[in-house]
C-alpha positions as CSV (number, residue, x, y, z in Angstrom):
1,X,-7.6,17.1,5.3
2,X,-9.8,14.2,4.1
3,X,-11.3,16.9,2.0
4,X,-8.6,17.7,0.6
5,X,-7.1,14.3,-0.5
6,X,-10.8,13.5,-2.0
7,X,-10.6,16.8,-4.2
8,X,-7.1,15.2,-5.4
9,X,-8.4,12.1,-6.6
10,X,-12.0,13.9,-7.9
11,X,-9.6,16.1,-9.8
12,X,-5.9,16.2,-10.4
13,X,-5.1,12.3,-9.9
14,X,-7.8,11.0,-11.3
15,X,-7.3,9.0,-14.7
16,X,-8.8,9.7,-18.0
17,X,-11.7,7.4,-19.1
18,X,-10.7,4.5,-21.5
19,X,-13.4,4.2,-24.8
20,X,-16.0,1.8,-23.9
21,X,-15.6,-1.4,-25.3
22,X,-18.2,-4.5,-25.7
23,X,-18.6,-7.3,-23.0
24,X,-17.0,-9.6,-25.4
25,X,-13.8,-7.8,-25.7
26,X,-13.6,-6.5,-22.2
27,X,-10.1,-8.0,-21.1
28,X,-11.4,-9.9,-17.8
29,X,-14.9,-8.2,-17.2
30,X,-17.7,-9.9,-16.3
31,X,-19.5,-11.6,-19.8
32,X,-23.6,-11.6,-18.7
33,X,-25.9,-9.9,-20.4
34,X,-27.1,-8.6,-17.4
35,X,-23.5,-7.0,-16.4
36,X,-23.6,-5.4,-20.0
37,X,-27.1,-3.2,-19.3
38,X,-25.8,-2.1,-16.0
39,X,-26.1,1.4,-15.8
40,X,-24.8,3.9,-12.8
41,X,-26.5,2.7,-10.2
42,X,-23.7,-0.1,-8.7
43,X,-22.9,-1.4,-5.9
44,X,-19.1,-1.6,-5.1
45,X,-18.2,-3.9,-2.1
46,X,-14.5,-2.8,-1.1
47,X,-12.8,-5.2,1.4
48,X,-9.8,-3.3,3.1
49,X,-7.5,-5.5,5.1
50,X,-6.6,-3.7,8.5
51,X,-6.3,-0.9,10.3
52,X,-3.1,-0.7,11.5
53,X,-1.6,0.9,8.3
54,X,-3.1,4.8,8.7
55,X,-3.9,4.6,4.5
56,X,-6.8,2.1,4.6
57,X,-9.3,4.3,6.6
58,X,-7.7,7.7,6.2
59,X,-7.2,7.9,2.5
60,X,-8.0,4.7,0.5
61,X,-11.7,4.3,1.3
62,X,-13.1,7.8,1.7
63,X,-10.9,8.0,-1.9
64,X,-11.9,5.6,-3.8
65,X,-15.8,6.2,-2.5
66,X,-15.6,9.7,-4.3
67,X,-14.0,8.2,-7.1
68,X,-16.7,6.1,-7.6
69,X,-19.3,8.7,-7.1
70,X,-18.0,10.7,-9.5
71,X,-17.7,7.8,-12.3
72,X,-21.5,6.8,-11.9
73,X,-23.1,10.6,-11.6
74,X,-23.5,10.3,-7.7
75,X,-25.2,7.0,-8.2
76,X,-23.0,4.5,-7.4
77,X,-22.1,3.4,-3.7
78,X,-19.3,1.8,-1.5
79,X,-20.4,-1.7,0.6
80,X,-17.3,-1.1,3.0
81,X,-15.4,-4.0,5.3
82,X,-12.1,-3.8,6.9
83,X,-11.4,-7.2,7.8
84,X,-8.7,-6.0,10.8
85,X,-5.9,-8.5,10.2
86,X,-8.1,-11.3,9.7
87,X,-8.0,-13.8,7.0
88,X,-11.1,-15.8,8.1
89,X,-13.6,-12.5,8.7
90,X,-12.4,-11.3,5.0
91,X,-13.4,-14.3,3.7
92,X,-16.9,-14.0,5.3
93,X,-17.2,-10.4,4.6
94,X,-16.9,-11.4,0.7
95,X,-19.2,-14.4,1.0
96,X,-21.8,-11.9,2.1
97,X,-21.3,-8.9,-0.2
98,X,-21.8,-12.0,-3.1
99,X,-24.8,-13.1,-1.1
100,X,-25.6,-9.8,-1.6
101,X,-24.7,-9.2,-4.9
102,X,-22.8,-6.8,-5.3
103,X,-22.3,-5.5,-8.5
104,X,-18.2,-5.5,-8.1
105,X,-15.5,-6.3,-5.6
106,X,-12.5,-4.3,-4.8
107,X,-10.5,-6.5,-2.5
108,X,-7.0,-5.6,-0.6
109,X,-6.4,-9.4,1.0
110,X,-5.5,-9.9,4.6
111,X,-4.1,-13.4,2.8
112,X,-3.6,-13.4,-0.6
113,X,-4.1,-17.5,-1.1
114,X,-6.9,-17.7,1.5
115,X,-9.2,-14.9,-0.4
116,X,-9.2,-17.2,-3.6
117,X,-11.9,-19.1,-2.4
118,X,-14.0,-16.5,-2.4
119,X,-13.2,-14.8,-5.5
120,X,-13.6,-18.0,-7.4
121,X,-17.5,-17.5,-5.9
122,X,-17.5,-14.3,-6.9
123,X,-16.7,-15.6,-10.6
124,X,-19.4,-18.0,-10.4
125,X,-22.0,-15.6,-9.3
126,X,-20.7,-13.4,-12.3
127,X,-19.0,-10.8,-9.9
128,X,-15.9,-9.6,-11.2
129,X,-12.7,-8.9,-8.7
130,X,-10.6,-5.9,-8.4
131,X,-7.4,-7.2,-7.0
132,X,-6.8,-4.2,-4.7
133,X,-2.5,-3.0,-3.8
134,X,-2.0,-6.7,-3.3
135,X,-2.0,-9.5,-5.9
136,X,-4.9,-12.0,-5.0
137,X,-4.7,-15.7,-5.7
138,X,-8.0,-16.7,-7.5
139,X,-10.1,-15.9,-11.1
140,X,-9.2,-12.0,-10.2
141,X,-10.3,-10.1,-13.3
142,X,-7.5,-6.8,-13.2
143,X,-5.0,-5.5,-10.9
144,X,-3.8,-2.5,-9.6
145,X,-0.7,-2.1,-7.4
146,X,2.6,0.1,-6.7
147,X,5.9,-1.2,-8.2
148,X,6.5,-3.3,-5.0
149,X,9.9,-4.9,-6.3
150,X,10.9,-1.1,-7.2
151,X,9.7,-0.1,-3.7
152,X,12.6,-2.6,-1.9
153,X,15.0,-1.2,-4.2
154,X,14.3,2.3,-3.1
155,X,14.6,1.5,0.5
156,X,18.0,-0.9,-0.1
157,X,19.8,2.4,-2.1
158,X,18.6,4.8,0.8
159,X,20.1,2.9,3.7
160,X,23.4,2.1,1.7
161,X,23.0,6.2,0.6
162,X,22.7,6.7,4.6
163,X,25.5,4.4,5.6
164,X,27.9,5.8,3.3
165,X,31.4,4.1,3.4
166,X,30.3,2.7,7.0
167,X,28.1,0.0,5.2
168,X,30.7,-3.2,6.6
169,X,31.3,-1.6,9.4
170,X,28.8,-3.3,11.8
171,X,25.7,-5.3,11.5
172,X,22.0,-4.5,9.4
173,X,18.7,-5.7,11.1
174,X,16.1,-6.4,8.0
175,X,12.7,-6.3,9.4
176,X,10.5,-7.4,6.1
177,X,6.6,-7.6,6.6
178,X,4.3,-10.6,6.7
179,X,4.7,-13.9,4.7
180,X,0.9,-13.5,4.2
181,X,1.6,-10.8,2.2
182,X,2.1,-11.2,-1.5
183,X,3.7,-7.5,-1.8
184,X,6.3,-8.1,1.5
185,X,8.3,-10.9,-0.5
186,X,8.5,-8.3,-3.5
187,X,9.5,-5.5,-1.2
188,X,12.3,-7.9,0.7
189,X,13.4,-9.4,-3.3
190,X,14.1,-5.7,-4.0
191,X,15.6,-4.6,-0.7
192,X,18.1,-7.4,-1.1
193,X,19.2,-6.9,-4.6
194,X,20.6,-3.6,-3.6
195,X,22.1,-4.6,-0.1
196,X,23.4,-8.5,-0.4
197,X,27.0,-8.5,-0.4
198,X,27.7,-4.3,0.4
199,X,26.1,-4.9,4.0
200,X,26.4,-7.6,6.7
201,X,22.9,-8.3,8.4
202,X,23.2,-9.4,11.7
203,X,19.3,-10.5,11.7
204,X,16.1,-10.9,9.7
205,X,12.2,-10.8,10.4
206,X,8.8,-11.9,8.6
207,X,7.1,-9.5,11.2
208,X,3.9,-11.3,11.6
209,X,0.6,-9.6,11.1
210,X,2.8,-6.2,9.8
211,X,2.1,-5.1,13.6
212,X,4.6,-2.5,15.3
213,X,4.3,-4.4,18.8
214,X,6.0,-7.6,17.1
215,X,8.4,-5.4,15.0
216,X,9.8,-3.8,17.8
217,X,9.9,-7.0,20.0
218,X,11.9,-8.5,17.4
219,X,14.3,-5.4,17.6
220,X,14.6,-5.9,20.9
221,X,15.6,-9.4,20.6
222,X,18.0,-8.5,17.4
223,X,19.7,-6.0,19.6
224,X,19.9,-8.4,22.8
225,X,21.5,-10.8,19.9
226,X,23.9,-8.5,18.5
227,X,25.0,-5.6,20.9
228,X,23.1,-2.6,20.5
229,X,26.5,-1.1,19.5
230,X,27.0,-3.0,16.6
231,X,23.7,-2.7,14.7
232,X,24.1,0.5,12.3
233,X,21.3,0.4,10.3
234,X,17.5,-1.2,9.5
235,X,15.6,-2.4,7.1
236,X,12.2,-1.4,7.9
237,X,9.5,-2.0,5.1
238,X,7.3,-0.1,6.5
239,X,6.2,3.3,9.0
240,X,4.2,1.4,11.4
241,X,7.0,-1.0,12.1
242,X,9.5,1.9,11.7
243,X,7.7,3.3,14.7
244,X,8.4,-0.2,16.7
245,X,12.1,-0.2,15.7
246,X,12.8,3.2,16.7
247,X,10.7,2.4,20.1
248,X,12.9,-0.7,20.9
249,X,16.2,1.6,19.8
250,X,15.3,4.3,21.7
251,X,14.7,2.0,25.0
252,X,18.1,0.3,24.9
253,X,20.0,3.7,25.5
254,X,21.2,4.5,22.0
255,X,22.7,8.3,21.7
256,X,22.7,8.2,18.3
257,X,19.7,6.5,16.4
258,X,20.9,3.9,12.9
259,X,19.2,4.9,9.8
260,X,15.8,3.0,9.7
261,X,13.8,3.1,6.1
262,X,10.5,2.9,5.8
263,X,7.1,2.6,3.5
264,X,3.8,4.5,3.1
265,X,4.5,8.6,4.2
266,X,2.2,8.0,7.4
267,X,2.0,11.5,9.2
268,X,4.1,10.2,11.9
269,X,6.6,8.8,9.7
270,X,7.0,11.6,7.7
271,X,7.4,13.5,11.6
272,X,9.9,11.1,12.5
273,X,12.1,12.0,9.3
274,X,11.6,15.8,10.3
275,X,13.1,15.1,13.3
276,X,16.0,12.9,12.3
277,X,14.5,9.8,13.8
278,X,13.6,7.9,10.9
279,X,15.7,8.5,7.6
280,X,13.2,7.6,4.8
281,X,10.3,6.3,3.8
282,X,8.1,5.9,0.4
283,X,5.7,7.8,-0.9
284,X,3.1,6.1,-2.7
285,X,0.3,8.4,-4.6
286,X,-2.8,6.6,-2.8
287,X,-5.0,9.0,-4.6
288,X,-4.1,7.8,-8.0
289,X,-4.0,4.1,-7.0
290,X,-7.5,4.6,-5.7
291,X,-8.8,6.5,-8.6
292,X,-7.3,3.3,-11.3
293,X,-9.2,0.9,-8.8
294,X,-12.4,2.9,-8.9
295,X,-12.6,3.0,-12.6
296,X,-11.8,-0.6,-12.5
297,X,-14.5,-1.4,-10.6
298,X,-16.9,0.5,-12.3
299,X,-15.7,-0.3,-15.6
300,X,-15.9,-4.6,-15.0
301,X,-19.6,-3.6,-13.0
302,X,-20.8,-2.2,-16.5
303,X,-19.4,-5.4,-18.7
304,X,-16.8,-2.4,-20.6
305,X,-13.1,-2.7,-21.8
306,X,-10.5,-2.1,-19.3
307,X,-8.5,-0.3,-22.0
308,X,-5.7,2.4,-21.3
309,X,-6.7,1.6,-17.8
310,X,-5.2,-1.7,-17.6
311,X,-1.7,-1.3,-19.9
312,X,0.2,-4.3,-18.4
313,X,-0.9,-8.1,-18.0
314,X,0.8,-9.7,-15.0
315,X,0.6,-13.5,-14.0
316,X,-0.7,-14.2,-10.5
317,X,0.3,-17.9,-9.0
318,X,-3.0,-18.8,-10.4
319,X,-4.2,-17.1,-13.5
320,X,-1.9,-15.5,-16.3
321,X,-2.5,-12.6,-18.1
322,X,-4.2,-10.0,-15.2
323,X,-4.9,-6.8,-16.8
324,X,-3.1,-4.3,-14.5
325,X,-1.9,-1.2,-13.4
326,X,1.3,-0.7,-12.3
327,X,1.7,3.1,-10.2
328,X,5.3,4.5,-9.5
329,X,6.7,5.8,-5.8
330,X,9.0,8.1,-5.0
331,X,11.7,7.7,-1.9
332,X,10.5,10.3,0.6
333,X,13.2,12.2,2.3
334,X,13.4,15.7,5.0
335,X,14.7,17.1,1.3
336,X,11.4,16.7,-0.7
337,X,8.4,16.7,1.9
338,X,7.3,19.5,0.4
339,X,7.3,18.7,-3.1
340,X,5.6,15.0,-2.5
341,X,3.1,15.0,0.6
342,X,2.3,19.0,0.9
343,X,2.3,19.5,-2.7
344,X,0.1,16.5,-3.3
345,X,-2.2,17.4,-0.5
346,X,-2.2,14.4,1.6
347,X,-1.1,16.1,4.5
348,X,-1.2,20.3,5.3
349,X,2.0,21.6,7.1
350,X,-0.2,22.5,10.0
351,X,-0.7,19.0,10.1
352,X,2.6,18.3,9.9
353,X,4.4,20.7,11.9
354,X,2.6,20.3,15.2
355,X,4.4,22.2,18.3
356,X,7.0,19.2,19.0
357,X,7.8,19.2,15.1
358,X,8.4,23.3,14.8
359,X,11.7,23.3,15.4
360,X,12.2,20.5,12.3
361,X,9.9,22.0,10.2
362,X,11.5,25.5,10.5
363,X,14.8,24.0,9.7
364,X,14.0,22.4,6.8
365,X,11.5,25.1,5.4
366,X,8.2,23.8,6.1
367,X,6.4,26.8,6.4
C-alpha cells in the first residue's frame, strides 16, 4: 500500500516544476549566497506533529521523502521527527535540525504560536520554513494547506443533508479539535456557518490534544447531559475522534447510531461509513499536499522562485503575505469510496473490505 501511495505522488499527483527564478526574486526563500549555489544534495528536516492521526506516518512522510528524492536526482534526504503531541519536544527537535543545519524545514506544529520561536531561529540561521497543513506563527517563508474553512463547511452540509427535515428535532453535539490547532478554529468557523440557526446543539468541545479517549469522554458526558435520546446528530472534525464518539454511543445502548461527520478518510473511518456507523468524512489528497510541500522545500533550499507553486499569499497572525498553496477536498461518502480513496490509491479494496467489512463492501460494490 505505501508503495502505492508513493508511486501517486512520484507520478500522477505530483506538480509541475515552476521556472527557476533568482534568490532576489524568490517570494520568501532564503537570500545567502550560499542558499543560491546549493545544488541536490539537501537536507530536509520535516517535523510531523503526532501520531495519533494514521496520515502523518502512513502517508505524509514516506510521501513527501519520495517527493523529495525525486526533485534532487536521489540526492536529497529527509531529517525526520514526530514530535507526538508535544509542543515543547517540537521545539527542541527544530532547535537541533538548525544546530544541524539543515538545508530546509518542513514543519506541521503541535502549537502553532509556540513553534515561532524556533522558526524565527531558523530565519536567523538563514533556514527557510515550510509551514506544513497548519499555518505557523513566526518568519514562515510559504505555506501549504487544505481549504480548512471549506472543510467545516463540508461537514456542516453533510450532517444537515443526513438529518433531513429532523434537523430541530432534538439536540447536535459539536466536538471541534484542539485550540492549539490553528486549522480546528477554521474547521469549527466553517462547520457553524452552515449549521447556526437550522440546528440546536445541546453541547460543544475543544477536544484537547485531538485524542479519541477525550473525545469520547466528552460524549459520554454530553449524553449523560442531554439524554442519549435526544442527541441526533455530531459534529465530529475528525476520524480519530469519530471513532471515540461512536465508542461512547455505542456503550450507552443506542439501537440506532446519529449521523457523526468526520475528517481525513483513515482506513477505519472510511470502514465505519461502509458499515453505516459513521456517515462521512473528508477526503483530503495527502499525496498532492505532500508533493507542493516537497517542492517547496526544495525550491527555498536552492535560493529559487516559488512561482506557480505558491499562487495565493495568505497573512498568518504574524507575517502578511505567505506564499501558499491552497489544496481542495472532497466530502467522502459509502457513494464515492471508490472514485476517491480506491481510485487514488491510498487504500486497495482488499484493504478495505476485510472479512467484517464484506458484507458492506458487497452492498455498495466494492469489488
Amino acid at each position: 500500500m505505501r508503495r502505492a501511495a508513493v508511486a501517486v505522488a512520484a507520478t500522477a499527483m505530483a506538480v509541475t516544476l515552476a521556472a527557476c527564478g533568482s534568490a532576489k526574486q524568490s517570494g520568501g526563500g532564503t537570500k545567502s549566497s550560499d542558499s543560491a549555489k546549493k545544488g541536490d544534495d539537501l537536507k530536509i528536516g520535516l517535523l510531523l506533529p503526532e501520531n495519533q492521526t494514521a496520515r502523518y506516518e502512513k502517508f505524509d512522510k514516506p510521501l513527501i521523502e519520495a517527493k523529495v528524492k525525486e526533485l534532487t536526482n536521489g540526492k536529497g534526504q529527509i531529517v525526520y521527527a514526530n514530535a507526538k503531541q508535544d509542543a515543547t519536544t517540537q521545539n527542541q527537535q527544530a532547535d537541533t535540525m538548525i544546530t544541524n543545519k539543515v538545508d530546509a524545514l518542513i514543519v506541521d506544529s503541535v502549537d502553532s504560536k509556540a513553534i515561532a520561536a524556533s522558526v524565527k531561529k531558523a530565519k536567523e540561521a538563514g533556514i527557510p520554513v515550510v509551514a506544513f497543513d497548519r499555518l505557523a506563527e513566526g518568519p514562515i517563508d510559504s505555506y501549504v494547506s487544505f481549504d480548512n474553512e471549506e472543510v467545516g463547511h463540508v461537514q456542516g452540509k453533510a450532517l444537515l443533508q443526513a438529518l433531513g427535515d429532523k434537523a430541530k428535532s432534538g439536540d447536535i453535539v459539536m466536538m471541534n479539535g484542539a485550540v492549539t490547532d490553528p486549522n480546528a478554529a477554521l474547521f469549527k468557523k466553517g462547520a457553524h456557518a452552515e449549521l447556526d440557526g437550522k440546528v440546536n446543539i445541546g453541547k460543544e468541545y475543544d477536544t484537547k490534544e485531538w485524542k479519541p479517549e477525550n473525545a469520547n469522554a466528552n460524549m459520554e458526558g454530553a449524553l449523560s447531559a442531554l439524554g442519549k435520546d435526544k442527541v441526533i446528530g455530531v459534529y465530529s472534525a475528525n476520524d480519530g475522534m469519530a471513532g471515540g464518539i461512536i465508542t461512547a454511543l455505542k456503550a450507552a445502548g443506542l439501537s440506532k447510531l446519529p449521523p457523526v461527520t468526520g475528517q481525513d478518510a483513515e482506513l477505519a473511518g472510511v470502514q465505519r461509513i461502509l458499515a453505516g456507523e459513521q456517515y462521512m468524512s473528508v477526503y483530503k489528497s495527502y499525496p498532492q499536499e505532500d508533493a507542493i510541500a516537497a517542492e517547496m522545500a526544495v525550491k527555498l533550499a536552492k535560493g529559487q522562485d516559488l512561482g506557480s507553486i505558491a499562487p495565493k499569499k495568505i497573512d498568518s497572525p504574524t507575517t502578511k503575505a505567505v506564499p501558499s498553496n491552497i489544496v481542495p477536498v472532497v466530502s467522502l461518502t459509502k457513494d464515492n469510496i471508490n472514485d476517491t480513496v480506491i481510485k487514488d490509491k491510498i487504500y486497495t479494496v482488499a484493504e478495505i473490505c476485510t472479512a467484517n467489512y464484506k458484507a458492506a463492501c458487497d452492498a455498495a460494490g466494492l469489488k
